[in-house]
VOKETI-950452 format. One record per residue (C-alpha): residue number from 0; chain; x, y, z. Coordinates in Angstrom, 2 decimals. Each point is the difference from the previous one (the first is absolute). Layout:
N
SITE   seq   mol        px        py        pz
SITE   NUM     A         X         Y         Z
...
END
This chain:
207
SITE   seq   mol        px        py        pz
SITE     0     A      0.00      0.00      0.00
SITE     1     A      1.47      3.32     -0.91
SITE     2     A      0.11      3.31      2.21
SITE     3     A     -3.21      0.96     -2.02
SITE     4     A     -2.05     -2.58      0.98
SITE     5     A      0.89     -0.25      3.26
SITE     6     A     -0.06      3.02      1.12
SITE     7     A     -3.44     -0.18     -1.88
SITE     8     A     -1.15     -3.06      2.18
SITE     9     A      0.70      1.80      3.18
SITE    10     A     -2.56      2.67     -0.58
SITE    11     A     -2.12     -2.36     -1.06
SITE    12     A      0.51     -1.94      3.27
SITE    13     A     -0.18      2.88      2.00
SITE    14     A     -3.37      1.58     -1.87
SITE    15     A     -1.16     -3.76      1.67
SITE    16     A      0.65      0.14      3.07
SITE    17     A     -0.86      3.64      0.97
SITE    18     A     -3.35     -0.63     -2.19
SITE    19     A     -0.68     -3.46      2.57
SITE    20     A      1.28      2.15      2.71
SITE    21     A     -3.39      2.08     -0.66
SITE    22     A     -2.05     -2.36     -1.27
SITE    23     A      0.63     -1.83      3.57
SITE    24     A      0.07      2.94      2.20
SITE    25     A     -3.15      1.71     -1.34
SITE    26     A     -1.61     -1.72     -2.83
SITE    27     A     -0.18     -0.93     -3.64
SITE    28     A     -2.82      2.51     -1.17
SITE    29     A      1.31      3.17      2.62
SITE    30     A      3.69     -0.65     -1.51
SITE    31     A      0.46      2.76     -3.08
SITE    32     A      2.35     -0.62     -2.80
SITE    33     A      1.31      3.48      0.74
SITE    34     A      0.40     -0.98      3.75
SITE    35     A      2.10     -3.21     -1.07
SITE    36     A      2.36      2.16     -2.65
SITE    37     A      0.29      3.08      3.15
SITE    38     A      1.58     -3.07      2.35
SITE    39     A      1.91     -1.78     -2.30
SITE    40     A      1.77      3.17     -1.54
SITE    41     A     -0.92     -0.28     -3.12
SITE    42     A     -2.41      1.48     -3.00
SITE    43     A     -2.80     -0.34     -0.60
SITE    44     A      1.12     -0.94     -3.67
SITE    45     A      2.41     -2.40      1.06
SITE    46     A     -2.54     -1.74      2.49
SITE    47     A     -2.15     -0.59     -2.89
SITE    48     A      2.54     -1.39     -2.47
SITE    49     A      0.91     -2.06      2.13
SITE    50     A     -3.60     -1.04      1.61
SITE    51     A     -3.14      1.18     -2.45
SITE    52     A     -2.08     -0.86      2.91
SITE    53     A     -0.87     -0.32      3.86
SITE    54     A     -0.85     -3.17     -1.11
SITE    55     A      2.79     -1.25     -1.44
SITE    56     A      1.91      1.53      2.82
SITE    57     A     -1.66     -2.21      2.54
SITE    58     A      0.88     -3.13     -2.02
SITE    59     A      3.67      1.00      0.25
SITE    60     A      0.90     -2.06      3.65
SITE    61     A     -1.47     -3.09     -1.72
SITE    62     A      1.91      0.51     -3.57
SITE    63     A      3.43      0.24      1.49
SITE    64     A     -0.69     -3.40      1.47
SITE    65     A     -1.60     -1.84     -2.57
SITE    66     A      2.15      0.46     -2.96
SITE    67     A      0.67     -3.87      0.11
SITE    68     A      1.12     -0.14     -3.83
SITE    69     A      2.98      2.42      0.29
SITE    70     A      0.73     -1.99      3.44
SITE    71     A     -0.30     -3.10     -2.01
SITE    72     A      2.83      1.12     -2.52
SITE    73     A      2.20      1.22      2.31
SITE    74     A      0.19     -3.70      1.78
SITE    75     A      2.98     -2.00     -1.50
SITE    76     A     -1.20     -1.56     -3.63
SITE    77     A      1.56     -3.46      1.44
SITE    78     A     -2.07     -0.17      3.23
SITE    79     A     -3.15     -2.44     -0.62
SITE    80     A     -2.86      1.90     -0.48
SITE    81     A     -2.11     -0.98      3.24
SITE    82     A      3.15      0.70      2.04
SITE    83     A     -0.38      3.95     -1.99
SITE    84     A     -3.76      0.07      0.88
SITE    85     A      0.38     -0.99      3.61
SITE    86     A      3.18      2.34      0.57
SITE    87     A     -2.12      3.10     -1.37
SITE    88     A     -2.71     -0.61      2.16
SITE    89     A      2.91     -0.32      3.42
SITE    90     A      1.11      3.14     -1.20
SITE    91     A     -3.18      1.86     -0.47
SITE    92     A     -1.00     -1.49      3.40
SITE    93     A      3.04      0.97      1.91
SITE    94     A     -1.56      2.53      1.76
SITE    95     A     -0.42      1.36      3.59
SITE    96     A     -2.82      0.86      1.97
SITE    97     A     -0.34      3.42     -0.34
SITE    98     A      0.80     -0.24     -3.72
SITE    99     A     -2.72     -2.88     -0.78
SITE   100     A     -2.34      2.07      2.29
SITE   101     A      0.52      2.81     -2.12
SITE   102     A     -0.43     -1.68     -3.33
SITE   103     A     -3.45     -1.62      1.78
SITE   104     A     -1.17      3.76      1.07
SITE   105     A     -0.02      1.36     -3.80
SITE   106     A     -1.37     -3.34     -1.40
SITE   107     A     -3.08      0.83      2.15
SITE   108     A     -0.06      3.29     -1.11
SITE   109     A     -0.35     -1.33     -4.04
SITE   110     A     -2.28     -2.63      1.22
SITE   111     A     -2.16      2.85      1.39
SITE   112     A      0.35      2.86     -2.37
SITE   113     A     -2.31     -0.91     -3.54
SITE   114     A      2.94      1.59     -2.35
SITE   115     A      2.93     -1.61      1.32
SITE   116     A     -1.83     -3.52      0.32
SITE   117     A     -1.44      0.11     -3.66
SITE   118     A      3.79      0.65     -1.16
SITE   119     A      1.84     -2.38      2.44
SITE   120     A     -1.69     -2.90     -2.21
SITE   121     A      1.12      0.93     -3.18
SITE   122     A      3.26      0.42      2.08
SITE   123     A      0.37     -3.42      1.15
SITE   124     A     -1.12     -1.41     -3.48
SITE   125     A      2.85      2.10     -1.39
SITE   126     A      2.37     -1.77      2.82
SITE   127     A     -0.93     -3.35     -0.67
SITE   128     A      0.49      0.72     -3.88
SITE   129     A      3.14      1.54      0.73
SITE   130     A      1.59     -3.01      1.66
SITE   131     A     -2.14     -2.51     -2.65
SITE   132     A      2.27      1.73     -2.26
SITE   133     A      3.05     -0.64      2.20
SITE   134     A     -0.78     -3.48      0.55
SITE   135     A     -0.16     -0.88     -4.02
SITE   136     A      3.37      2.20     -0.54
SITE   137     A      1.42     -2.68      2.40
SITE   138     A     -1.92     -3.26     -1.38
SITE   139     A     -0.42      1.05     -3.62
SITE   140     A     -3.35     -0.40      0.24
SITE   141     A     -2.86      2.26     -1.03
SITE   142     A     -1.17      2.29      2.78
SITE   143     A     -3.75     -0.87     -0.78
SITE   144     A      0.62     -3.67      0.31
SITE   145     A     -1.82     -1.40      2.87
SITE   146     A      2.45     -1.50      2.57
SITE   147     A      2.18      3.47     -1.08
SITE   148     A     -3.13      1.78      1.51
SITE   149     A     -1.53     -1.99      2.82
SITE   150     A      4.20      0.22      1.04
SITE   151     A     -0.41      3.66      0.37
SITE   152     A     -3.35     -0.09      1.54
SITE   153     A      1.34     -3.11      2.57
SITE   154     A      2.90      2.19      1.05
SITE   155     A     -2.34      3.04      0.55
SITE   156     A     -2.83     -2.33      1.77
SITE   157     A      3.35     -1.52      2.34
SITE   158     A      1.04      4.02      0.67
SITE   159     A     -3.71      0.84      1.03
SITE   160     A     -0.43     -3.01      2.30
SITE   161     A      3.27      0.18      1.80
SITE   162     A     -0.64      3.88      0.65
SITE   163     A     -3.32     -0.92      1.41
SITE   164     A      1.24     -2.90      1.84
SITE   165     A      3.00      2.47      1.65
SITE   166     A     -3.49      2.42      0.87
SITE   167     A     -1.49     -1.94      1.83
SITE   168     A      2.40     -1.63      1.95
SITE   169     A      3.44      1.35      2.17
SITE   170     A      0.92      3.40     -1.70
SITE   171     A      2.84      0.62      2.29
SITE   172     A      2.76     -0.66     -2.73
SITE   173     A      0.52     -0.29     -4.04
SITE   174     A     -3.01     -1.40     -2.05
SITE   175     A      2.35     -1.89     -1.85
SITE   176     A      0.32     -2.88      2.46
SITE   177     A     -3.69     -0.57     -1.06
SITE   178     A      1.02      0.08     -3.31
SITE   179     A      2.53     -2.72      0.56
SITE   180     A     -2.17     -2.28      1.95
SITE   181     A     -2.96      0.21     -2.87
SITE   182     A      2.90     -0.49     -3.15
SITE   183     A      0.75     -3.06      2.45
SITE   184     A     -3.22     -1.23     -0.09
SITE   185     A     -0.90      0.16     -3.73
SITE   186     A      2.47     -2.67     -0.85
SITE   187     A     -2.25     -2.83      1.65
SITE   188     A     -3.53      1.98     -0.62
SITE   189     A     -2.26     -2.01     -2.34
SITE   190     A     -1.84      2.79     -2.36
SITE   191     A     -3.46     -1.00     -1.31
SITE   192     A     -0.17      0.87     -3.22
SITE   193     A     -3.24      0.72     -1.80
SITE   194     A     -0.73     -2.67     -2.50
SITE   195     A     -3.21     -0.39     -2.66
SITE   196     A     -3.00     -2.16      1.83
SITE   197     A      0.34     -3.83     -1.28
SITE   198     A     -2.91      1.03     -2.24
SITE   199     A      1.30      2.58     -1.82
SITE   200     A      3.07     -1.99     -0.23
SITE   201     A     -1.53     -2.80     -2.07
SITE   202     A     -2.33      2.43     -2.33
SITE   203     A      3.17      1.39     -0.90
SITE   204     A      2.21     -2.57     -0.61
SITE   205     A     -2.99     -2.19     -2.29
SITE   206     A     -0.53      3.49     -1.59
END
């Protein structure tokens, strides 16, 4: 990354976290663009190049976590895939409890806001597409094949349970022990999956 970029990623980071500073501390419809652009020390033009919206702005916490595809490619192109897979989810996990509790506080605020929840789904779909893609750079597959995609959405499905799992039990140290425990488990889990009734079966095949 050159000095341009980077120094471009820090104002974006810190446009983030003095926007969920306010969103936090007083709310997502009393929190002004203008307010966010006075605290972070920026303009108002730059704010919007770099965020078009308060929505999108909201969405940021949960982007610079879930860009699994560009974690993907920077694991080592020799490591077997489901050894990548589990290692991005450790590290996205690895976490303390102030951080995770954090990350939980502005997820509740999307969940509860209409214009930040109607965007955070075409944000995850964009997620899971993004480390689809990933996934068939590594397999030379096609990223719409099937076990390509129901990889990505496994790995998401894994990410959500273990965070929920870490919620509702001992929060007193890193989420990613619950992580470790549930990547443990999947190895010996027996997944149901769904299969055509018998009846359809046979009409098909004698069709």
């Amino acid at each position: 990354m050159g000095l341009r970029e980077l120094k471009a990623e820090r104002t974006r980071r810190r446009i983030a976290e003095v926007a969920t500073d306010l969103f936090l501390g007083q709310g997502f419809e009393e929190t002004t663009m203008e307010q966010i652009a006075e605290q972070a020390e920026v303009g108002s033009t730059t704010l919007y190049r770099y965020f078009p919206s308060k929505d999108v702005l909201a969405l940021e916490p949960l982007r610079m976590h879930l860009e699994l595809g560009d974690v993907l490619r920077s694991r080592p192109i020799d490591e077997p895939l489901a050894e990548s897979l589990g290692a991005i989810l450790l590290e996205l996990t690895n976490t303390n409890a102030a951080e995770a509790d954090r990350f939980a506080a502005i997820r509740r605020v999307i969940d509860n806001t209409p214009g930040p929840r109607a965007k955070l789904w075409d944000f995850m779909a964009e997620s899971r597409d993004g480390l689809a893609a990933a996934i068939a750079e590594r397999t030379g597959g096609d990223k719409l094949a099937l076990e390509v995609a129901l990889t990505a959405m496994v790995v998401f499905a894994t990410l959500e349970y273990a965070s929920n799992r870490w919620s509702a039990g001992d929060q007193s140290g890193s989420n990613r022990a619950a992580t470790e425990e549930v990547l443990a488990e999947l190895s010996g889990v027996r997944i149901i999956l769904p299969a055509l009734p018998a009846k359809v079966a046979t009409s098909a095949r004698t069709r």
